[in-house]
C-alpha positions in Angstrom: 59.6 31.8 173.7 62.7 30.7 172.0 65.0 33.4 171.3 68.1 31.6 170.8 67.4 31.3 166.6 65.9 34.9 166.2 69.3 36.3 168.1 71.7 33.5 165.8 69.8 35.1 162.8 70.7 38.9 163.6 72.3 41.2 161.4 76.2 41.4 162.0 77.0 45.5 161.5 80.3 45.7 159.9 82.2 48.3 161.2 83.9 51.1 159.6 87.3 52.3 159.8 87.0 56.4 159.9 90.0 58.4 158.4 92.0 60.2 161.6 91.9 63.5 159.8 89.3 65.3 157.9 89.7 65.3 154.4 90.0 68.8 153.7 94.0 70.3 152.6 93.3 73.8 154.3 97.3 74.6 153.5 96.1 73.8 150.1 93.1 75.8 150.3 95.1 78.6 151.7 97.1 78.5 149.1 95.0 78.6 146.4 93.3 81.3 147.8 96.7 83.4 148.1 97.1 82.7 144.2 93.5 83.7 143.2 94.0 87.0 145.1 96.8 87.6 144.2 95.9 87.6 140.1 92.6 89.8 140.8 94.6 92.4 142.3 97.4 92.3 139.6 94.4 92.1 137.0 92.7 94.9 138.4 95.5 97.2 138.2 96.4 95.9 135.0 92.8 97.2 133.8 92.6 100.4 135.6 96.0 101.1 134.0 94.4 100.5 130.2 91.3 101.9 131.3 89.1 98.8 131.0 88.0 98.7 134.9 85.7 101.7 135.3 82.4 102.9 134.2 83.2 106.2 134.9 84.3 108.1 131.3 87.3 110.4 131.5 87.1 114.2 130.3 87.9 113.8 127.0 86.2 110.2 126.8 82.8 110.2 124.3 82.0 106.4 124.8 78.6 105.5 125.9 77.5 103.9 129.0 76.8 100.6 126.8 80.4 100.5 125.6 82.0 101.2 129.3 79.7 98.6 130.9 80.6 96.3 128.1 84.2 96.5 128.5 84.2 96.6 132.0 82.1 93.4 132.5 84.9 91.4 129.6 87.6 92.4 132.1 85.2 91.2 135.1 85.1 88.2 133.5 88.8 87.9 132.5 89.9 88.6 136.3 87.6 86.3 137.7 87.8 83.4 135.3 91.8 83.4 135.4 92.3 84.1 139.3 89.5 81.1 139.6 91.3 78.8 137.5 94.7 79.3 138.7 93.8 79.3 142.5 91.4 75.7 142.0 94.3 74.8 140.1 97.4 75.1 142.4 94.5 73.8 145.2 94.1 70.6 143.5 98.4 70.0 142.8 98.9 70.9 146.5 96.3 68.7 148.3 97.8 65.4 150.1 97.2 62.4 148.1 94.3 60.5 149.5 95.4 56.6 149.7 92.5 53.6 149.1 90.0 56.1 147.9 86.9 55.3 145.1 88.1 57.9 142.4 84.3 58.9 142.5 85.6 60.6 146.1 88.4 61.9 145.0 86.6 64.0 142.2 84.0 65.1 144.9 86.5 66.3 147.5 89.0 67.9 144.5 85.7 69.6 142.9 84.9 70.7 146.3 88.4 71.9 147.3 88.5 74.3 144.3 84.6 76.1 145.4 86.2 76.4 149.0 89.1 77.8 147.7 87.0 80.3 145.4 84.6 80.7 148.4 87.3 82.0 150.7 89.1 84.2 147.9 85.7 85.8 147.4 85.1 86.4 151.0 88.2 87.9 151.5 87.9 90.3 148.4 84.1 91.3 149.7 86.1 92.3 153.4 88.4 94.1 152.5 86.3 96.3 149.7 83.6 96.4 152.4 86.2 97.2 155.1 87.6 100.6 152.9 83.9 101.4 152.0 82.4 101.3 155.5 85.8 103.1 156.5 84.7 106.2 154.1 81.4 106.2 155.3 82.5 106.8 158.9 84.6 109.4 157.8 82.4 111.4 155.8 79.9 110.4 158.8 82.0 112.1 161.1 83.0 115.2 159.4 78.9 115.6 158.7 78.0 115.4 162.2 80.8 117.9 163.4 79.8 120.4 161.1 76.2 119.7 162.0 77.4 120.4 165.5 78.7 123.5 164.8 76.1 124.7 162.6 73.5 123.9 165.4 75.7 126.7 167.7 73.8 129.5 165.5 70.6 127.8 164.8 68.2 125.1 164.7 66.8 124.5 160.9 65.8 121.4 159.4 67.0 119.9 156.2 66.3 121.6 153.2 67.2 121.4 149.9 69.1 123.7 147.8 66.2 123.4 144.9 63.4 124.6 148.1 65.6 127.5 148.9 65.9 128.8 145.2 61.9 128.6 144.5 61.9 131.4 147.7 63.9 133.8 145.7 62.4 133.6 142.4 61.4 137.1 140.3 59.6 137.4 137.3 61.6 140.8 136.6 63.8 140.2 133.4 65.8 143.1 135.1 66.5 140.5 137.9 67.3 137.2 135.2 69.9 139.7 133.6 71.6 140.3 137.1 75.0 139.1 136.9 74.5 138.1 140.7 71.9 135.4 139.8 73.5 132.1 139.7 71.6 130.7 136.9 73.5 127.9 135.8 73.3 126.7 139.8 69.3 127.3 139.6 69.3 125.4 136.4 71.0 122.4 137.8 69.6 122.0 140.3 66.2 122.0 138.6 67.3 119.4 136.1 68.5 116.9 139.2 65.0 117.6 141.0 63.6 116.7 137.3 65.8 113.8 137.1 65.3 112.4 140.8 61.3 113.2 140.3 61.0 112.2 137.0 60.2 114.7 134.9 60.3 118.8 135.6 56.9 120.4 136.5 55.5 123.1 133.9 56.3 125.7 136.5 59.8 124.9 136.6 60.5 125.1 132.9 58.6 127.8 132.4 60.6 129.7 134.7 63.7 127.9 133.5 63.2 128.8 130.1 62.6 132.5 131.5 65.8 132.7 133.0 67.8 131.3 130.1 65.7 133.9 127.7 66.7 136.8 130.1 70.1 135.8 130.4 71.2 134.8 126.4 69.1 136.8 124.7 67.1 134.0 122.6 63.5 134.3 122.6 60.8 132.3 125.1 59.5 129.6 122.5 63.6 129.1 121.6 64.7 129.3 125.6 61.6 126.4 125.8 62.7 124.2 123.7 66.2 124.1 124.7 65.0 123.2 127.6 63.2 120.5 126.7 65.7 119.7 124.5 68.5 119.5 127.4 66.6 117.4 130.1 64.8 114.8 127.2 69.0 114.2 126.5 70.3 114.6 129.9 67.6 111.8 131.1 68.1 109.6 128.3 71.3 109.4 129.4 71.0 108.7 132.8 68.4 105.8 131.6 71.3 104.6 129.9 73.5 104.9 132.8 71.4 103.0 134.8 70.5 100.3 132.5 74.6 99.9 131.9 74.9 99.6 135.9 72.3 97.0 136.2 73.2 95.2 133.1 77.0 95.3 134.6 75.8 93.9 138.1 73.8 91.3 136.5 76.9 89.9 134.4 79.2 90.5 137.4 77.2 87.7 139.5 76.8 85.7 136.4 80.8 85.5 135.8 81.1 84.7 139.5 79.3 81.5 139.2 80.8 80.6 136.6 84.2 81.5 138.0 83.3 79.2 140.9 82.9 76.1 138.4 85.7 77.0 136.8 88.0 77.1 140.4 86.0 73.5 141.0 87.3 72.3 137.5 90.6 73.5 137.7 91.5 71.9 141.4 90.0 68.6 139.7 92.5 68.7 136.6 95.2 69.5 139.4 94.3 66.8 141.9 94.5 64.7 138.8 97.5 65.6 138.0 98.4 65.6 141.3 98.0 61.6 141.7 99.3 60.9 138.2 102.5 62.1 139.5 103.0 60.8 143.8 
């Protein structure tokens, strides 16, 4: 067979010219990233210093959980959105100008330079804050196991709670309540965090709590009883709220992220704009 017209009729592949050098601007990235970092950490201190970056109330602070979460998850937003924008922006102004490219591409790879840029701020950020947690975990790790070590010189004894330990030494004498010696406000706290961590305080324990406060104030048993009810229904109502704050906190925390990335991808777009308006 004849293949001298089936091999004049092939395809002719064109070829391509490839670029020499990859397309990414790492000195820009770098760059960018430096900025973005930079603005959190002066953002951060900014709202430690006017008290907007913790969820932790001071003495003499009577705001809710809500509120604290609320204001801490604006300044979140504020630090994130502004370190994003500025670092995509100085990203996309810094890049090299890419010659004979479709301005389809040059959107992509400006767009893209600005997530990289957040990318790698982010990363950063997550080291080092994971760096100086992980560092106070080994410390306290350490100075655990050398008093454990030195405790296990006199004995061996397991683990056990301070709560345990307090339900071994408990009297029904009122003489005993009344002692001055009785730490009372330790038992009670520590039977409102057993409460707390269990759920709710077992009859036992508030009968006997509301025992020891009778013996010790003077009120009567129904009154002792419902001040303690009274105390742990507000004392876990607020630790509900706590909690919900926290989680409600984390959940806008990841949500400003993302939206800080798109906000470092529009930013280094407007700058590699601006960028190639001006060679």
């Amino acid at each position: 067979m004849d293949t001298s017209y089936t091999e004049a009729r092939a395809p002719v592949v064109n070829q391509v010219n490839e670029a020499s050098k990859s397309a990414v601007s790492w000195a820009a990235i770098f760059a960018g990233t430096a900025v973005a970092i930079s603005i959190s950490v002066v953002l951060v201190v900014l709202g430690s210093g006017l008290g907007l970056a913790s969820l932790t109330p001071s003495a003499r602070s009577v705001a809710s959980p809500g509120s604290l979460a609320a204001l801490a998850t604006v300044w979140i937003v504020i630090v994130q959105w502004l370190s994003a924008a500025c670092g995509g922006y100085v990203t996309g102004r810094l890049r090299t100008r890419w010659v004979g490219t479709h301005t389809h591409e040059i959107f992509f790879r400006d767009t893209a330079h600005g997530l990289v840029t957040w990318a790698v701020a982010t990363a950063i950020v997550a080291m080092v804050v994971g760096s100086a947690a992980s560092g106070g975990i080994r410390a306290a790790t350490t100075m655990g196991s050398a008093a454990a070590q030195g405790a296990a010189g006199n004995a061996q004894v397991g683990s056990v709670a301070p709560y345990e330990v307090d339900t071994l030494f408990r009297t029904t004498s009122s003489r005993d309540a009344e002692s001055p010696a009785r730490d009372g406000r330790g038992e009670a706290t520590r039977i409102l965090t057993k409460g707390l961590s269990a759920g709710d305080v077992p009859d036992t324990d508030r009968s006997y709590l509301a025992a020891l406060i009778a013996a010790q104030t003077g009120i009567s048993q129904a009154d002792a009883q419902k001040r303690v009810d009274d105390t742990f229904a507000r004392v876990r109502q607020e630790a509900e709220a706590a909690r919900k704050a926290a989680a409600t906190t984390s959940l806008l925390t990841a949500l400003a992220m993302m939206i800080g990335a798109f906000v470092a991808c529009v930013a280094a777009a407007l700058g590699g704009h601006e960028r190639d308006r001006h060679p």
